[in-house]
GUDOVO-890240 format. One record per residue (C-alpha): z, y negated, x negated; residue number from 1; residue in three letters. Coordinates in pm, whole numbers. Example, Ala and Ser with C-alpha at 12.3 -4.5 7.8 and 13.67 -1.06 7.14 Angstrom:
<r><z>780</z><y>450</y><x>-1230</x><num>1</num><residu>Ala</residu></r>
<r><z>714</z><y>106</y><x>-1367</x><num>2</num><residu>Ser</residu></r>
//
This chain:
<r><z>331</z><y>269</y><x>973</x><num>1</num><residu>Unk</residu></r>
<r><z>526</z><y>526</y><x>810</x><num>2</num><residu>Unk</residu></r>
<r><z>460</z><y>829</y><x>1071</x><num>3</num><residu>Unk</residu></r>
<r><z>268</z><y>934</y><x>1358</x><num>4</num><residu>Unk</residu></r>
<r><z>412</z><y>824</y><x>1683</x><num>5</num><residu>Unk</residu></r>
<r><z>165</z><y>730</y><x>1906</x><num>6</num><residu>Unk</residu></r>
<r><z>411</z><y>511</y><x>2087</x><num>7</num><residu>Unk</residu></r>
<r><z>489</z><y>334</y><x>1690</x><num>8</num><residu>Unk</residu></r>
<r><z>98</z><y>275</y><x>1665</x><num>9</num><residu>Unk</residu></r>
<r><z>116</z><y>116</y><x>2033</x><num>10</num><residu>Unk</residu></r>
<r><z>412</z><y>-128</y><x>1892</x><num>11</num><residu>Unk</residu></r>
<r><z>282</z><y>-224</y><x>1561</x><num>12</num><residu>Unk</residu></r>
<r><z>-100</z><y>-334</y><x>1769</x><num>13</num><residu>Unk</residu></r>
<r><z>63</z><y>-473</y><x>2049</x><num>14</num><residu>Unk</residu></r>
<r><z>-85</z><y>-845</y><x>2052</x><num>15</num><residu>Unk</residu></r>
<r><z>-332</z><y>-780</y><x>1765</x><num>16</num><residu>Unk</residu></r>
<r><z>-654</z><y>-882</y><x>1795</x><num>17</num><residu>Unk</residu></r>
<r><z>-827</z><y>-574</y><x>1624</x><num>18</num><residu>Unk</residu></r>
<r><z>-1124</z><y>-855</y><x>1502</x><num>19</num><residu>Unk</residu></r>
<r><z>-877</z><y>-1064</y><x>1372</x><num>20</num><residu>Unk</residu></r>
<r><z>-659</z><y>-753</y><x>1159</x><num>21</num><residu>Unk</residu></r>
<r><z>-627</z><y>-644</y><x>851</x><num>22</num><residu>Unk</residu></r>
<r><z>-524</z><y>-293</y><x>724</x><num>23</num><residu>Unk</residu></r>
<r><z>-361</z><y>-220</y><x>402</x><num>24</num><residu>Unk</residu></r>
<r><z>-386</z><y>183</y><x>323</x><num>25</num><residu>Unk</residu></r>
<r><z>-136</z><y>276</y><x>77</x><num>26</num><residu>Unk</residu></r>
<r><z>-222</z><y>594</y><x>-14</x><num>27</num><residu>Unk</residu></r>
<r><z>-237</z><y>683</y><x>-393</x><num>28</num><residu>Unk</residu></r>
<r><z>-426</z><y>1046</y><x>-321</x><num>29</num><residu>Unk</residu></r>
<r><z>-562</z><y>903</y><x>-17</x><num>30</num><residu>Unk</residu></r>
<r><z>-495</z><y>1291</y><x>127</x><num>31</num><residu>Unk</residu></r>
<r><z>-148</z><y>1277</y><x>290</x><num>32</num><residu>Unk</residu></r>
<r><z>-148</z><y>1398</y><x>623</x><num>33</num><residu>Unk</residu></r>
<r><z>21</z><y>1140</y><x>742</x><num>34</num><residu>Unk</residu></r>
<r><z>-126</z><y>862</y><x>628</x><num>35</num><residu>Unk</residu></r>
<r><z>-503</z><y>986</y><x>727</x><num>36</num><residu>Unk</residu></r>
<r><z>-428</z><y>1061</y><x>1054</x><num>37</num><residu>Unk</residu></r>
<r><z>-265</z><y>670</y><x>1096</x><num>38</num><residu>Unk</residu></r>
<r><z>-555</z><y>557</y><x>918</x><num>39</num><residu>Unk</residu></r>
<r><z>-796</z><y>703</y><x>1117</x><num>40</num><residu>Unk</residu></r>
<r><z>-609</z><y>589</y><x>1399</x><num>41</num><residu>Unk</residu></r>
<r><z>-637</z><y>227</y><x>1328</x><num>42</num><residu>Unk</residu></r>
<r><z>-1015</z><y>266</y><x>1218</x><num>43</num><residu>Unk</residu></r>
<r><z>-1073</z><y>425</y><x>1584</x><num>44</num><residu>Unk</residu></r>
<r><z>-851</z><y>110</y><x>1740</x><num>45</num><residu>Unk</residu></r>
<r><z>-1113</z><y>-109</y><x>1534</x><num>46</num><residu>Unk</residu></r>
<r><z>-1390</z><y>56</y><x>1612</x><num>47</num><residu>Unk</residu></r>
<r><z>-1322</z><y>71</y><x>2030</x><num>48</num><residu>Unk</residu></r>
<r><z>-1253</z><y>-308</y><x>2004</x><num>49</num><residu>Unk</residu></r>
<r><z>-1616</z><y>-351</y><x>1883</x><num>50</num><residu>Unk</residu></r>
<r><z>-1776</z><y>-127</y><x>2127</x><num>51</num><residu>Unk</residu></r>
<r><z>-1582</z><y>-295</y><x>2373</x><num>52</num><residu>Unk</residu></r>
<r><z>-1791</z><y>-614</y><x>2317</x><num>53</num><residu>Unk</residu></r>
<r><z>-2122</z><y>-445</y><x>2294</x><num>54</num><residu>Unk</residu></r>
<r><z>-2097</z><y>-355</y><x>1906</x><num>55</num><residu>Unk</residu></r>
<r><z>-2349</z><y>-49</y><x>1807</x><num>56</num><residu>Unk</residu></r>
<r><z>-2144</z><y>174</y><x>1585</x><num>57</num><residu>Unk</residu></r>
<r><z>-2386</z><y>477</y><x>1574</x><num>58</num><residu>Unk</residu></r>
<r><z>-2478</z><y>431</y><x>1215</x><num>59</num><residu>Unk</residu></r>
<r><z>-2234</z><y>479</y><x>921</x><num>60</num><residu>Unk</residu></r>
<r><z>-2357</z><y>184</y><x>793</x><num>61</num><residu>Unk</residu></r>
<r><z>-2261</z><y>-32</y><x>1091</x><num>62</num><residu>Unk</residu></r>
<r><z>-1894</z><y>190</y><x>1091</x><num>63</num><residu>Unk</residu></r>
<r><z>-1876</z><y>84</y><x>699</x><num>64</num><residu>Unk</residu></r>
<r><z>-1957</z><y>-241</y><x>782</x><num>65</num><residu>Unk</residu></r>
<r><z>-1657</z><y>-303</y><x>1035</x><num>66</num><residu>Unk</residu></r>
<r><z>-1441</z><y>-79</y><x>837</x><num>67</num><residu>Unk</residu></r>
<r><z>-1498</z><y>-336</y><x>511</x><num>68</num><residu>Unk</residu></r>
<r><z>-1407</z><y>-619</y><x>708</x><num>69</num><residu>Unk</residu></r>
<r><z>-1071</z><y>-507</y><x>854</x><num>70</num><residu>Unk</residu></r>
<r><z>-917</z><y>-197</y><x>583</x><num>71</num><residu>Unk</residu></r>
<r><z>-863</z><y>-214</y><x>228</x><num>72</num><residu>Unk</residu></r>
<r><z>-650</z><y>33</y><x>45</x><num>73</num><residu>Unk</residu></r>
<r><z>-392</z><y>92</y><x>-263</x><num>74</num><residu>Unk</residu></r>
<r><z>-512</z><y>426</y><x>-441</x><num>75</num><residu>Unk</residu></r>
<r><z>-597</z><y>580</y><x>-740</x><num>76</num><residu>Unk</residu></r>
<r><z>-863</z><y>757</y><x>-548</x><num>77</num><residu>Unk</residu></r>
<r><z>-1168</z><y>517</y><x>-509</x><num>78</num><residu>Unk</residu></r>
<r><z>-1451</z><y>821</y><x>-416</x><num>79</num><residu>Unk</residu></r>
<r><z>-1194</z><y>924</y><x>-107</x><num>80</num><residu>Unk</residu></r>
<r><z>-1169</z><y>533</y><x>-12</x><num>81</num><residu>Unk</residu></r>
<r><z>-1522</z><y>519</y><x>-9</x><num>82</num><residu>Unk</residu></r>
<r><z>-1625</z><y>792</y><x>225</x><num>83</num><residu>Unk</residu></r>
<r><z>-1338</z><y>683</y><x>433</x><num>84</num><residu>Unk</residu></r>
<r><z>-1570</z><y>377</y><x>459</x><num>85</num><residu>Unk</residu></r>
<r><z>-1362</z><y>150</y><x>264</x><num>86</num><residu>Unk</residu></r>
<r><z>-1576</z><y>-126</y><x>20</x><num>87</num><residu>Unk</residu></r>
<r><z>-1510</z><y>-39</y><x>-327</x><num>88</num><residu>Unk</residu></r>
<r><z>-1473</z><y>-377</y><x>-387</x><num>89</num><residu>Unk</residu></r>
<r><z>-1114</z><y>-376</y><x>-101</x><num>90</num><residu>Unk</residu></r>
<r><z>-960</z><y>-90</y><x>-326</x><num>91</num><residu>Unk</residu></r>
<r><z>-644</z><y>-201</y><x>-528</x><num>92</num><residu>Unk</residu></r>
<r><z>-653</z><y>64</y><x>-799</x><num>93</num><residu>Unk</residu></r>
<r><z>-369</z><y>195</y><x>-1009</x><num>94</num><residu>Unk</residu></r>
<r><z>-336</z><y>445</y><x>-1279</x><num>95</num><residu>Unk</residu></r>
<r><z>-252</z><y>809</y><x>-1120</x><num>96</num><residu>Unk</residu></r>
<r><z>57</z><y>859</y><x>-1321</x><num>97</num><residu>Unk</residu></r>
<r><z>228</z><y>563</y><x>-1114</x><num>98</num><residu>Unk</residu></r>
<r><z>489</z><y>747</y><x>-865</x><num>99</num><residu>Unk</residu></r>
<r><z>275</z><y>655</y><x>-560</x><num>100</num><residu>Unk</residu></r>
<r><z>474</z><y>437</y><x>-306</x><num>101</num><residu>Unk</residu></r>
<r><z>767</z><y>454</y><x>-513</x><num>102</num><residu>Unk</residu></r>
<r><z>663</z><y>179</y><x>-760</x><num>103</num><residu>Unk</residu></r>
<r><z>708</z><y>-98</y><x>-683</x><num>104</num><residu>Unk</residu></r>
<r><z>589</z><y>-253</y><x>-978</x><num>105</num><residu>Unk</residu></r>
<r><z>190</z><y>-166</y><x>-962</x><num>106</num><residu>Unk</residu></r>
<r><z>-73</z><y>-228</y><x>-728</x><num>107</num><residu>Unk</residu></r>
<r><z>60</z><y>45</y><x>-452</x><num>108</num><residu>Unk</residu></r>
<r><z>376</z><y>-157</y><x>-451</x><num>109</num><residu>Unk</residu></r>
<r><z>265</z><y>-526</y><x>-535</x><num>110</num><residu>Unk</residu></r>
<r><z>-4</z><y>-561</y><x>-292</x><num>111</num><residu>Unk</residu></r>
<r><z>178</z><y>-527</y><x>43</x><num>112</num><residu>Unk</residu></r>
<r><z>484</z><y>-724</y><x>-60</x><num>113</num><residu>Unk</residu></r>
<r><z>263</z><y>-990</y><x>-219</x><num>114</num><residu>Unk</residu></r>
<r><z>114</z><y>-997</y><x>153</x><num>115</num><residu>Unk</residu></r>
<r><z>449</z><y>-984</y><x>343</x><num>116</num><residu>Unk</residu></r>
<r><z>626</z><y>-1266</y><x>44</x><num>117</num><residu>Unk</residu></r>
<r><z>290</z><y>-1442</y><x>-102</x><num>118</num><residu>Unk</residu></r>
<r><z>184</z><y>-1415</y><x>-468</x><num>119</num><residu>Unk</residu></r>
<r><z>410</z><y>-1693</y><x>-612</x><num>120</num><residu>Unk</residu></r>
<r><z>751</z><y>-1510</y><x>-493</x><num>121</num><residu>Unk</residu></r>
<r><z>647</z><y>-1198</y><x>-623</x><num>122</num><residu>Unk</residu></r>
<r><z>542</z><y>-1356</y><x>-937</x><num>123</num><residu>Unk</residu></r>
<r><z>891</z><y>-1449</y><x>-980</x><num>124</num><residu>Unk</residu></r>
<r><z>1004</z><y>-1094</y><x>-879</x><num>125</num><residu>Unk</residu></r>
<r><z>771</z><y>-952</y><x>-1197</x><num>126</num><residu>Unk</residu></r>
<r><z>900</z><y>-1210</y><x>-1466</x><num>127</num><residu>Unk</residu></r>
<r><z>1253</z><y>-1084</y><x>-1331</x><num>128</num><residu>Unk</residu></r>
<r><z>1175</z><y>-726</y><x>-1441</x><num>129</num><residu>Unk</residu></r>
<r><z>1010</z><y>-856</y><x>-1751</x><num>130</num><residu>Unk</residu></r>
<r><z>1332</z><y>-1003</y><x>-1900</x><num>131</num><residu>Unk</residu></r>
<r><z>1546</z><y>-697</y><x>-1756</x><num>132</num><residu>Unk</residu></r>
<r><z>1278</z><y>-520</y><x>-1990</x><num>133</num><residu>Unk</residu></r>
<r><z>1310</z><y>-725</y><x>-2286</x><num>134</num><residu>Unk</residu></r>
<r><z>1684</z><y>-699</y><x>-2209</x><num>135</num><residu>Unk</residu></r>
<r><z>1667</z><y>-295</y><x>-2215</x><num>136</num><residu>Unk</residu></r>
<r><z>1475</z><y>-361</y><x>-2551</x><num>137</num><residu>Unk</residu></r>
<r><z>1695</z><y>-579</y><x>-2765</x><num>138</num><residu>Unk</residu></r>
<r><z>2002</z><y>-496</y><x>-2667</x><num>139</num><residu>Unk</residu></r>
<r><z>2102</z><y>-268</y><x>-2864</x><num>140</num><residu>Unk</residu></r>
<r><z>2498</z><y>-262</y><x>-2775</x><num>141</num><residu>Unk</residu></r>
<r><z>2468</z><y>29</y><x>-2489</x><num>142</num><residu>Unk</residu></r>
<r><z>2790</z><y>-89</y><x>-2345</x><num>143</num><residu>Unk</residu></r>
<r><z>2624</z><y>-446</y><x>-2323</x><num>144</num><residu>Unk</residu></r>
<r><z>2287</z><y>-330</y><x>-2179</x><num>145</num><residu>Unk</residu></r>
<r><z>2272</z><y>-352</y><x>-1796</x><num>146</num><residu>Unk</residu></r>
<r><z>1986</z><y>-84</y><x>-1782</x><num>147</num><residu>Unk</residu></r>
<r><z>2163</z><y>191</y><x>-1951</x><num>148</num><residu>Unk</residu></r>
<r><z>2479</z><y>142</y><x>-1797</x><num>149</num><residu>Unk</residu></r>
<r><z>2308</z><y>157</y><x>-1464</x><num>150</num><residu>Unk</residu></r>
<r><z>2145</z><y>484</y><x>-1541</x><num>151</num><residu>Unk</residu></r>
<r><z>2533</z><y>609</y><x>-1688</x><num>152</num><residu>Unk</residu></r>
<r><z>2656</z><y>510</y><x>-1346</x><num>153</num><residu>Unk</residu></r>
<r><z>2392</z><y>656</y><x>-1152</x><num>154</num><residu>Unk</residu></r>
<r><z>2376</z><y>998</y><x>-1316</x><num>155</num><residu>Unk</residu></r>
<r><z>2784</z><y>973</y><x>-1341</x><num>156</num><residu>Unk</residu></r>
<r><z>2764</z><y>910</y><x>-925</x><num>157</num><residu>Unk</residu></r>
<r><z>2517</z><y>1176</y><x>-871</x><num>158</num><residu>Unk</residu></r>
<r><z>2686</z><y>1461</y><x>-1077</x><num>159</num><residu>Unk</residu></r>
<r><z>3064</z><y>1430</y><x>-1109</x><num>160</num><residu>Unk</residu></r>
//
């Protein structure tokens, strides 16, 4: 969920068995706004399913417990992840100097569209950007190499 409509949260859970769900929190400070308030959200949706068959949640130990089964999270900040309630072991890390959700090309990106396509397709998507890299590197005609003349076109679209 990219915002904080209550009636967006309603659709995306409609039909979803809270037991049977899993949560991916892509957050790479794990501070937005945004994206706390949703994930709290979806931890409270969690959490009322198991009260609603009997479940004990007075303990942060029994939260953490139902919170490691059912969130894991993309971020480079594992201490925040943890006092959410998240296992350290469900954290997808990344190096902080990755542009959060804007690459697509570490964990923050990989992990949900490995989940949506599967490992193998994506795996095919990375040795795609691999030879566009090796491309970039040994081609040294600049009128030849698809990477720079992409930039040229971009910056020549964006400015002139």
């Amino acid at each position: 969920m990219a915002n904080i409509d209550p009636i967006d949260f309603k659709r995306a859970t409609d039909g979803l068995d809270p037991e049977e769900t899993l949560v991916l929190v892509n957050s790479k400070t794990f501070t937005t706004a945004e994206t706390m308030l949703n994930a709290k959200t979806v931890r409270n949706w969690i959490f009322e399913a198991y009260r609603a068959k009997g479940e004990n949640l007075d303990t942060e130990e029994a939260k953490a417990a139902v919170v490691s089964k059912h969130i894991i999270a993309c971020s480079t900040a594992k201490k925040l992840t943890t006092e959410f309630g998240i296992d350290p072991n469900n954290v997808f890390e990344f190096w902080d100097w990755v542009g959060g959700r804007f690459s697509v090309w570490s964990g923050i990106g990989m992990v949900p569209l490995s989940i949506t396509f599967g490992f193998d397709y994506m795996k095919k998507f990375l040795d795609g950007g691999n030879s566009v890299d090796k491309h970039f590197r040994t081609t040294t005609d600049v009128r030849k190499n698809i990477p720079v003349m992409l930039a040229l076109l971009g910056f020549y679209h964006t400015s002139c």
